[in-house]
C-alpha positions in Angstrom: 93.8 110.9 123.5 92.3 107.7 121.9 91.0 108.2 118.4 88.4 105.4 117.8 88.3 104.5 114.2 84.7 105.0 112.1 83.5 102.6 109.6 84.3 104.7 107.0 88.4 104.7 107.8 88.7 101.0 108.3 89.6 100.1 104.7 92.0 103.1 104.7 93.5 101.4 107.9 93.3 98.2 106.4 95.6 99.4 103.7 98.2 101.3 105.8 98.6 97.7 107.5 99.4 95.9 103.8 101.6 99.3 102.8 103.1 98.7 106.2 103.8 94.9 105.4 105.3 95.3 102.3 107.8 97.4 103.6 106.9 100.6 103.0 108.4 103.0 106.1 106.2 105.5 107.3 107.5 109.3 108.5 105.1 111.9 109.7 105.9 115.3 108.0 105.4 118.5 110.5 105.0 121.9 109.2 106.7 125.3 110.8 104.2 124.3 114.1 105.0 121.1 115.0 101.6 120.1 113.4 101.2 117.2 111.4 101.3 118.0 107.9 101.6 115.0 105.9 102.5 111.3 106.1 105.3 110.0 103.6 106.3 106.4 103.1 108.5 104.8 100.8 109.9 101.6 100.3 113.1 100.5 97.8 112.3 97.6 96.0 115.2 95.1 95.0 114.2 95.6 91.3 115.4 98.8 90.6 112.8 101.1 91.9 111.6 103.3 94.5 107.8 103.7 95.7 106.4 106.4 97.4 102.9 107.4 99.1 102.3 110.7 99.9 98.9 111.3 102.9 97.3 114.5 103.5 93.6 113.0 104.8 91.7 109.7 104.2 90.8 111.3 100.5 93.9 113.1 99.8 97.2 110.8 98.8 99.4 110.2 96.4 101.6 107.2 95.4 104.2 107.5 92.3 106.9 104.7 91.1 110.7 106.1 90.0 114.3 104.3 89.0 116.2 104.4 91.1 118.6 106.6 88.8 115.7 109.1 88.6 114.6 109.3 92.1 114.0 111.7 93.8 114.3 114.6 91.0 113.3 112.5 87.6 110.3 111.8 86.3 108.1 108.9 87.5 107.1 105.9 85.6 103.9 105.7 87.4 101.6 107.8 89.6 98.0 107.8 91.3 95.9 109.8 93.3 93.0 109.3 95.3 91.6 108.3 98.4 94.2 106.4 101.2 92.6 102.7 100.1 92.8 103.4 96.6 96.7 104.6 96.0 97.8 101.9 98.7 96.0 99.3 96.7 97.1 100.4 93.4 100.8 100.7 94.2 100.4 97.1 96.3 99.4 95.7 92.5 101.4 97.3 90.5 103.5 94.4 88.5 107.5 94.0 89.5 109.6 96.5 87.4 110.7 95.1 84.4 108.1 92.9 84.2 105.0 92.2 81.9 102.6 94.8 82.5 104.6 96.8 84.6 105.1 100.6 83.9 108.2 101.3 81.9 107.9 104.8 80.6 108.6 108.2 82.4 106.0 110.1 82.6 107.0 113.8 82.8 105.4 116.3 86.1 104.0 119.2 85.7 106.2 122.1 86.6 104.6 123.4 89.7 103.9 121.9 93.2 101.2 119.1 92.8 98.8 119.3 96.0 96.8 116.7 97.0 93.6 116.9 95.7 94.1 119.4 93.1 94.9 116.9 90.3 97.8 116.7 88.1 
């Protein structure tokens, strides 16, 4: 079945596309059922960092930045979370590591499971 979009997920489509086009690779995560659980995408970036973006729904994701040397189990330099539009966005502007205005410091995670929508 056809899903026909509504205006209200067109700018959260609209920014899968650019995530999409600036390489980020896209894997649906399934739970014990077969069901769709989540969508993860992640995309190594020749300046020494990995980004990732973590979808639940239209209002739940997550997008964090990490060296390479730290991924997957460090600290991130960076992280958002918000709607689909506004993580995409942010990580599309993020600065080049390394570069003026980019993030440069670890910030350290919490110590339990973060779920979307529950904050940090």
């Amino acid at each position: 079945m056809l899903l026909t979009p509504t205006n209200e997920d067109v700018p959260h489509i609209a920014a899968l596309q650019r995530a999409v086009e600036a390489g980020f690779k896209f894997m649906h995560l399934r739970d014990g059922h077969g069901e769709l659980a989540a969508i993860y995408a992640e995309r190594r970036c020749g300046y020494g960092v990995v980004e990732n973006i973590t979808l639940r729904g239209m209002d739940e994701a997550v997008a964090a930045r990490f060296r390479v040397e730290d991924y997957p189990h460090g600290d991130p330099l960076w992280r958002e979370h918000g709607t689909v539009e506004e993580v995409i966005t942010a990580v599309l502007e993020l600065p080049p590591h390394g570069s003026p205005g980019a993030p440069n410091s670890t910030h350290r995670r919490g110590s339990g499971l973060w779920v979307p929508g529950e904050g940090f």
